[in-house]
C-alpha positions as CSV (number, residue, x, y, z in Angstrom):
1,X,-11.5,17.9,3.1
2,X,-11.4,16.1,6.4
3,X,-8.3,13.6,6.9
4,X,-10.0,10.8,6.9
5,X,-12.3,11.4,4.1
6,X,-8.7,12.5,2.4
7,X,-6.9,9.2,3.7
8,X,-10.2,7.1,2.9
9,X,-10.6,8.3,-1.1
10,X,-6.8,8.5,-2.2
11,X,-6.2,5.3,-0.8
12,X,-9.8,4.0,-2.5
13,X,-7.6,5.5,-5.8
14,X,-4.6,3.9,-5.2
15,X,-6.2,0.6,-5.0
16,X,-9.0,1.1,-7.6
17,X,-5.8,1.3,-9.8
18,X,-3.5,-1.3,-8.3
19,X,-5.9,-4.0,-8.4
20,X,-7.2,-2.7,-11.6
21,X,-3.4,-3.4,-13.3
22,X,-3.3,-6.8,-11.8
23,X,-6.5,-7.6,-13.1
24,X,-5.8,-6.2,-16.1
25,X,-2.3,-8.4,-16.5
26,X,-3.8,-12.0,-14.9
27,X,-7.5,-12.5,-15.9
28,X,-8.8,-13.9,-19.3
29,X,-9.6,-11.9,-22.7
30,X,-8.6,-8.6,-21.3
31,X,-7.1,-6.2,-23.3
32,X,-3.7,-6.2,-21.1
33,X,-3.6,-9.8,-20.7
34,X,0.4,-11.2,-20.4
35,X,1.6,-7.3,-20.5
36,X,3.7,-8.2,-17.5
37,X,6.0,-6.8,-14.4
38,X,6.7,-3.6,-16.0
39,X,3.2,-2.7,-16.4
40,X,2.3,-3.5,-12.8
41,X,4.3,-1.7,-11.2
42,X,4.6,0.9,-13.5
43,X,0.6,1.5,-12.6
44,X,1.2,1.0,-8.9
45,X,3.8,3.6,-8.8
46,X,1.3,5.9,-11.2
47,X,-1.7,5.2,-8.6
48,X,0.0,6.5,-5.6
49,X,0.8,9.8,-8.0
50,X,-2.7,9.9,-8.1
51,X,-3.4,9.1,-4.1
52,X,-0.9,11.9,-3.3
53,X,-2.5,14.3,-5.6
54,X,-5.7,13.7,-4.4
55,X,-4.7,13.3,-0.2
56,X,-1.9,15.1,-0.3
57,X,-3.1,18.7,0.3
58,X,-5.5,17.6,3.3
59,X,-3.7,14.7,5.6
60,X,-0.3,14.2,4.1
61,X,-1.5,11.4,2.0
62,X,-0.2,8.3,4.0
63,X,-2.0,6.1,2.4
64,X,-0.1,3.5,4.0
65,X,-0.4,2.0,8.2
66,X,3.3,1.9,7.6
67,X,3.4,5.7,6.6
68,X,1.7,6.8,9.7
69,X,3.6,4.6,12.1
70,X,6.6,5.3,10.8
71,X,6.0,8.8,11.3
72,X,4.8,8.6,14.6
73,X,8.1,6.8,16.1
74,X,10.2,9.4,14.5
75,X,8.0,12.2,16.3
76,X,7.0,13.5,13.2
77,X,3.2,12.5,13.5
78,X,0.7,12.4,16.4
79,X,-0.2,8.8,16.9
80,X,-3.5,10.2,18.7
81,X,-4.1,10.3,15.0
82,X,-2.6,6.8,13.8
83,X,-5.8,5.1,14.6
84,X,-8.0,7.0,12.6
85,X,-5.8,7.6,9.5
86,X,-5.2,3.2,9.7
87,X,-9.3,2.8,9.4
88,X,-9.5,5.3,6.6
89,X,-6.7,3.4,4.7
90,X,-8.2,0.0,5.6
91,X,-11.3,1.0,4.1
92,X,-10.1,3.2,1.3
93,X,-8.2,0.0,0.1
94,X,-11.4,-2.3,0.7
95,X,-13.6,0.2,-1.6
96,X,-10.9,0.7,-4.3
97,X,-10.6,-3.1,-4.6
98,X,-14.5,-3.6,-5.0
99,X,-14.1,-1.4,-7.4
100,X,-12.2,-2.8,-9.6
101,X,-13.2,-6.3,-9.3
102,X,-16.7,-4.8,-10.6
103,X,-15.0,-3.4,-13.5
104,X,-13.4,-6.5,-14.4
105,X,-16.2,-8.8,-13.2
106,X,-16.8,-10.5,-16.5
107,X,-13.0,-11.2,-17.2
108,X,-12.9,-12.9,-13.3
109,X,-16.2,-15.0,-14.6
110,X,-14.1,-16.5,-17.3
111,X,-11.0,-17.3,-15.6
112,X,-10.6,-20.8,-14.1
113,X,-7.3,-20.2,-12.3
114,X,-8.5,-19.3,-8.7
115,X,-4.6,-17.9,-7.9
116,X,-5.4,-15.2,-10.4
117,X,-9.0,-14.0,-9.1
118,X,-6.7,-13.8,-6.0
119,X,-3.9,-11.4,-7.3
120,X,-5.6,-8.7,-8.0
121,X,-6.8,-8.3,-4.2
122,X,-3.9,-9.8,-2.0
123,X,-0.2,-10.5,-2.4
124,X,1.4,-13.9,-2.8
125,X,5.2,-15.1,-2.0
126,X,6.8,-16.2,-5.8
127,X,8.5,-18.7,-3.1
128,X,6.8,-19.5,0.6
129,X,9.3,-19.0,2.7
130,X,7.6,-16.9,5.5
131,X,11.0,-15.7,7.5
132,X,12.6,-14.4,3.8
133,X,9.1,-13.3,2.5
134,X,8.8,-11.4,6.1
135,X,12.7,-10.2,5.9
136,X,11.4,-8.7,2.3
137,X,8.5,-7.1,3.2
138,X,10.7,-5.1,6.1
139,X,13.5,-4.3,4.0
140,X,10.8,-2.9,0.9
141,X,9.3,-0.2,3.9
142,X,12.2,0.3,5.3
143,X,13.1,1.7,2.3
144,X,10.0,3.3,1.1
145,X,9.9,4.9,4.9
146,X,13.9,6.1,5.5
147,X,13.0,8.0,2.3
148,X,10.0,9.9,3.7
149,X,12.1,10.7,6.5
150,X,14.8,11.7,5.0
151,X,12.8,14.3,2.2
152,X,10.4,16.3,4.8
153,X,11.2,18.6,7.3
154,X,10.1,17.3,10.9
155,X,7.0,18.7,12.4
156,X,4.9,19.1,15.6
157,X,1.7,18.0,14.7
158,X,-1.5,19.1,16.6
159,X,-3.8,17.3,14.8
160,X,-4.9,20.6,12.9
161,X,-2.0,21.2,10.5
162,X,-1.7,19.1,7.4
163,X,0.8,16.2,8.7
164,X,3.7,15.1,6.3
165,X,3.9,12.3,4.5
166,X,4.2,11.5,0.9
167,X,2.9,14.4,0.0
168,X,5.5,15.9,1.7
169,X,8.2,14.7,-0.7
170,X,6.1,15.0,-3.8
171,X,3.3,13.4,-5.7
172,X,6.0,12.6,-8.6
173,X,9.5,11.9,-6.5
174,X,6.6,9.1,-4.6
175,X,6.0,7.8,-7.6
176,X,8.9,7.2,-8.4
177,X,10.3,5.9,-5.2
178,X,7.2,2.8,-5.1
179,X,8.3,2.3,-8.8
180,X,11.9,1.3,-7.9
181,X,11.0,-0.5,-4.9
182,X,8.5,-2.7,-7.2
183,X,10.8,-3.0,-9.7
184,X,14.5,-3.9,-7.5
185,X,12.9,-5.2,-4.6
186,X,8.9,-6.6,-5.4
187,X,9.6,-9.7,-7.0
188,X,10.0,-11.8,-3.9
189,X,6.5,-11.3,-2.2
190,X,5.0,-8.6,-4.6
191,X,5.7,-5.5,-2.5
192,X,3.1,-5.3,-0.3
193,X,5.1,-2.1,2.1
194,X,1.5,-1.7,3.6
195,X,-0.7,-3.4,5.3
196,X,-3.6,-1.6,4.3
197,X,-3.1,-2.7,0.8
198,X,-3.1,-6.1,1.5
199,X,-5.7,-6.9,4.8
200,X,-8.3,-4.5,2.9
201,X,-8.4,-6.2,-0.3
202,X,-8.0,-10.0,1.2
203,X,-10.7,-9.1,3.6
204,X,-12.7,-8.2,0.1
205,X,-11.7,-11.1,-1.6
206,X,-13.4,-13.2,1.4
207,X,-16.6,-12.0,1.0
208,X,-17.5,-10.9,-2.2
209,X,-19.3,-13.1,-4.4
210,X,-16.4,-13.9,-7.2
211,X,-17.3,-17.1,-9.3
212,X,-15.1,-19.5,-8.5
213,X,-12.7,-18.5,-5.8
214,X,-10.2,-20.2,-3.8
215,X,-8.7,-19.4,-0.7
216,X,-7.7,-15.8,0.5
217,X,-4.6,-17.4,2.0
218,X,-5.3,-16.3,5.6
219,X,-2.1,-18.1,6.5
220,X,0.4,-15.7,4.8
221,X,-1.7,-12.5,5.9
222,X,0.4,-11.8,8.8
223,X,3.6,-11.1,6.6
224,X,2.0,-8.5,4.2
225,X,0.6,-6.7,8.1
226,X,4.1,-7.0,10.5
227,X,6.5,-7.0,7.8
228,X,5.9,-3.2,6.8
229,X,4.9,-2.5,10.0
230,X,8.4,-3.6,11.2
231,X,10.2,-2.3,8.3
232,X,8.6,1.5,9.1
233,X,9.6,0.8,12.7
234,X,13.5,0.0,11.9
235,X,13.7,3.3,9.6
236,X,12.3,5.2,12.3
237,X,14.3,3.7,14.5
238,X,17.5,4.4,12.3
239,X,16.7,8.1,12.2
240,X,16.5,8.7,15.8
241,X,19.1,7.0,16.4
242,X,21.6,9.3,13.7
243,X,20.3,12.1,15.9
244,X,17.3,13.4,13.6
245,X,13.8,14.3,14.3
246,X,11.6,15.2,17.0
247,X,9.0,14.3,19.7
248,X,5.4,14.5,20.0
């Protein structure tokens, strides 16, 4: 499988799942209505299990902008192949998003709260306070990224090997790394840790044709985009500078 067919359809997974628990949780009459936190990001963790299964054995399975950056400032990853892998995820996470919202089309029709036909695509601060919702977005990927760095063996990529990433450390020890992050560290802006996740599904939420909609909160977008981008950068940056890794 190509890497960016590989990036493109485990990050469609991840998201098809993701947005599928939120929906699940915040929309009317379904049958997970109310389940709660646990549940969320119980499911997030599960869909990048399924992301790194699928991705894993053909482009590392970044499934993340952050991932791949990261990566690259440690020397671990080519960033000739950053761009590519970043419009794979961008558009993985668009599709995945579409199709959930189909899935749970009827349940959006019947909701009258336009905040919740929002969750399920984009993530929202539980207080707007953009410098601590930005300082929580970088400390989430840091931590998500030292751990990725810390759990592979660094690599010269030459754009024909399959890079590391999480599918370096493990479909299951991901897992349960985005779990804990969700569950110690989410409940300030709802864990974004990737841009992809977040600027894919808003951009959804902007054009599809959901009944009722508000706004996709353009405003707050940037903090869900530079926070992990930041927070991979400082990881990186903190395992250089312990004398680790390598150069591409």
């Amino acid at each position: 499988m190509d890497q960016f067919i590989a990036e493109f359809v485990g990050t469609s997974l991840l998201l098809a799942v993701g947005s599928g628990v939120v929906a699940n949780v915040v929309l009317n009459q379904t049958k997970g209505n109310g389940s709660g936190w646990m549940v969320i990001t119980t499911a997030w963790a599960l869909g990048v299990f399924i992301g790194v299964v699928v991705a894993g054995p053909y482009s590392g399975a970044h499934l993340n902008p952050a991932v791949s950056i990261g990566l690259a400032i440690a020397g671990d990853f080519a960033w000739a192949l950053v761009p590519k892998y970043i419009l794979a995820q961008i558009l993985g996470a668009m599709f995945g998003s579409g199709i959930a919202w189909l899935m749970y089309k009827d349940h959006f029709d019947i909701t009258d709260d336009p905040g919740m036909k929002f969750a399920p695509f984009g993530t929202v601060p539980a207080i707007r306070n953009l410098p601590s919702n930005l300082f929580s977005e970088i400390i989430g990927t840091s931590v998500l990224i030292i751990v990725i760095l810390y759990s592979t063996e660094p690599t010269i990529q030459d754009g024909n090997d399959t890079p590391i990433g999480l599918g370096s450390l493990g479909a299951l020890p991901v897992a349960f790394l985005v779990w804990v992050i969700g569950l110690a560290l989410g409940g300030t802006t709802g864990y974004a840790i990737n841009p992809a996740r977040d600027f894919g599904p808003r951009l959804m939420h902007q054009f599809l044709p959901i009944k009722g909609k508000g706004s996709s909160d353009w405003a707050y977008s940037w903090v869900p985009i530079a926070g992990p981008i930041l927070g991979a950068a400082i990881a990186a940056g903190i395992y250089l500078l312990l004398g680790v890794g390598g150069m591409v």
